[in-house]
C-alpha positions as YAML, in Angstrom:
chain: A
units: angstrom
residues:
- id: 1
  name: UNK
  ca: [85.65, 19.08, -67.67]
- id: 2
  name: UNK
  ca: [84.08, 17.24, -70.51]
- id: 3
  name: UNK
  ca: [82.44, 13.64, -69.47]
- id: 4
  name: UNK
  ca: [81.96, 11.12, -71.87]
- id: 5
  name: UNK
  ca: [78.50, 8.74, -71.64]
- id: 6
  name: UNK
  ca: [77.63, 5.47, -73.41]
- id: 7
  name: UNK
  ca: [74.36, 3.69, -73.09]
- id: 8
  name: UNK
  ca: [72.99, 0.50, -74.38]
- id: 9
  name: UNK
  ca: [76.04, -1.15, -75.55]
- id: 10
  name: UNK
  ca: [77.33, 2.32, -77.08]
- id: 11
  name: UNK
  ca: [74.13, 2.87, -79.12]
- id: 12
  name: UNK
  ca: [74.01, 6.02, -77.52]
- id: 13
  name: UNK
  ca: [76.85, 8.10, -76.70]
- id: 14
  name: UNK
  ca: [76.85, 11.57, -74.89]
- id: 15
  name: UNK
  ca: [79.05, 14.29, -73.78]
- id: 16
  name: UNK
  ca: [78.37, 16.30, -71.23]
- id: 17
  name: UNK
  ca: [79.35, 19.28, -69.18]
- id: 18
  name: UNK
  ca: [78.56, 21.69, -66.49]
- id: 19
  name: UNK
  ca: [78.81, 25.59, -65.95]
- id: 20
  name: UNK
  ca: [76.81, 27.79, -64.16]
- id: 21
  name: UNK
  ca: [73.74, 27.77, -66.22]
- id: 22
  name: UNK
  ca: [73.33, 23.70, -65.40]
- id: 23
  name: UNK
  ca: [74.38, 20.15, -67.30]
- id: 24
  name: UNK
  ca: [73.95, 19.69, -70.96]
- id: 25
  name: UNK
  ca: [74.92, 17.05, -73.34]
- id: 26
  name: UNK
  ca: [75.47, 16.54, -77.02]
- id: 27
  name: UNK
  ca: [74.78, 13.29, -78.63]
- id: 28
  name: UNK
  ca: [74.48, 10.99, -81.16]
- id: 29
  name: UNK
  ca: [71.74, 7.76, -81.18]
- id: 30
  name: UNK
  ca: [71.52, 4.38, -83.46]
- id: 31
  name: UNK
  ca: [68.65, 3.72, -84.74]
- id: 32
  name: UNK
  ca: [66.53, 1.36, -82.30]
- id: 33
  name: UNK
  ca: [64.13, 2.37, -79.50]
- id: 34
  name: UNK
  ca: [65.70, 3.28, -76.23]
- id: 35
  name: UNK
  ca: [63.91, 4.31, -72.55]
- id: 36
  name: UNK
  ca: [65.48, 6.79, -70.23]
- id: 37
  name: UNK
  ca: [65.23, 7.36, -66.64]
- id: 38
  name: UNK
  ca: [65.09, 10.83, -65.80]
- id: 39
  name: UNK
  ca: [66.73, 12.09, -62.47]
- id: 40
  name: UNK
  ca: [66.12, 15.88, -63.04]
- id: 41
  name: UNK
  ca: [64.17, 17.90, -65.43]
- id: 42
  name: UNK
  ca: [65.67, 17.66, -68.92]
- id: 43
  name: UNK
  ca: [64.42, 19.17, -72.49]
- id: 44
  name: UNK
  ca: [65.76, 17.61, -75.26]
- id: 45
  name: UNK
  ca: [66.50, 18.62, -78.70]
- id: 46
  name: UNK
  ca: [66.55, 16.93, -81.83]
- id: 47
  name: UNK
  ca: [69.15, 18.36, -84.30]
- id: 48
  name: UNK
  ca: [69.55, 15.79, -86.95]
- id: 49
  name: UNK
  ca: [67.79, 12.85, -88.03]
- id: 50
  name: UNK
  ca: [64.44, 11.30, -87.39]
- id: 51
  name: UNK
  ca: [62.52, 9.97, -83.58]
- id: 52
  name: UNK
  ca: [59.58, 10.01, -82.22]
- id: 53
  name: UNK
  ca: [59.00, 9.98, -78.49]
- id: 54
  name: UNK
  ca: [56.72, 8.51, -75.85]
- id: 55
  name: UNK
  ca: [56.46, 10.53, -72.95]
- id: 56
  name: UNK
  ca: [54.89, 9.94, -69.43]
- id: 57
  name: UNK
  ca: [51.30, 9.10, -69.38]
- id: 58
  name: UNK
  ca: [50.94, 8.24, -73.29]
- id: 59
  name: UNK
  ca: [50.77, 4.89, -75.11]
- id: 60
  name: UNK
  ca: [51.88, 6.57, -78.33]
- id: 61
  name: UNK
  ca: [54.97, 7.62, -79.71]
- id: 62
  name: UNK
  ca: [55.01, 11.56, -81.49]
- id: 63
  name: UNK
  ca: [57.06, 12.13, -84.13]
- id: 64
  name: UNK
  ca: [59.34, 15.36, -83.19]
- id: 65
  name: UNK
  ca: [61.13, 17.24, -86.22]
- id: 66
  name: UNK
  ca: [64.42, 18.83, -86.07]
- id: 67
  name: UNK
  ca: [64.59, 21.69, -83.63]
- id: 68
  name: UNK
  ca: [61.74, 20.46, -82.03]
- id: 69
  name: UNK
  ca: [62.26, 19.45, -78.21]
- id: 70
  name: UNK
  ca: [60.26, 17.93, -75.99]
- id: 71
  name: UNK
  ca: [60.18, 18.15, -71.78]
- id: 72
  name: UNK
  ca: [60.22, 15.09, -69.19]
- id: 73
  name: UNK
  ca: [59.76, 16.12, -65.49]
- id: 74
  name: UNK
  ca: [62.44, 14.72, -63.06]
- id: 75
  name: UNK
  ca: [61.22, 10.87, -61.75]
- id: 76
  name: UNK
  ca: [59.94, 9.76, -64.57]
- id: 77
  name: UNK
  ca: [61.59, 8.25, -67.98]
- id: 78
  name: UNK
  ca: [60.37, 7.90, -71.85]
- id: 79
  name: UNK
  ca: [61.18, 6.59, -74.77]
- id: 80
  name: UNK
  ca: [62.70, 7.35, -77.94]
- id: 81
  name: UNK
  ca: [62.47, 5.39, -81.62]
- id: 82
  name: UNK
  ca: [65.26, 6.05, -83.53]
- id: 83
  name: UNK
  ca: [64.21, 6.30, -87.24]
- id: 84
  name: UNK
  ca: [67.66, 7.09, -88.75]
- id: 85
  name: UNK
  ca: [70.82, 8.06, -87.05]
- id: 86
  name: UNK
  ca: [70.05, 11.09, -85.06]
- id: 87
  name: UNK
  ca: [71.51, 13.85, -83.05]
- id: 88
  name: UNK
  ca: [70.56, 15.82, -80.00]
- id: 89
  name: UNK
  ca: [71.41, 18.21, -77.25]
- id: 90
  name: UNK
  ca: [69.53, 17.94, -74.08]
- id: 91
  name: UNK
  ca: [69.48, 20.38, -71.41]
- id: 92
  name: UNK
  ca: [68.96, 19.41, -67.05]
- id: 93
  name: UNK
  ca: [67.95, 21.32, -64.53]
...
């Protein structure tokens, strides 16, 4: 079954499924700058568009370029600035 998210007044919008091989989503962010909590281990993928991340235990936001990803441990949460609408896929363990 397919699940639908939304986050920060549908900013960000997700879908999401499960099989075998874990969760994974597919989504879409406005530009803006937008913190996560992160439950589980997740990698996520940029593949379209323009962000740069802060991730635990920096001060400073990276740029990542598409197909680049990046990995947050479970427990912990970081933030993304959106530079122009962008799209993702992020995998969970």
């Amino acid at each position: 079954m397919i699940k639908t998210n939304e986050y920060f007044d549908g900013q960000v919008r997700s879908l999401e499924f499960e099989n075998s091989e874990g969760k994974f989503t597919a989504g879409v962010m406005q530009v803006g700058e937008w913190t996560f909590d992160v439950p589980t281990r997740e990698w996520m993928i940029l593949t379209r568009g323009a962000w740069e991340a802060k991730l635990p235990g920096s001060e400073e936001f990276v740029p990542y370029g598409v197909g680049e990803s990046f990995e947050i441990d479970g427990g912990l949460d970081f933030t993304v600035r959106i530079l122009e609408e962008s799209a993702y896929i992020c995998l969970y363990t």
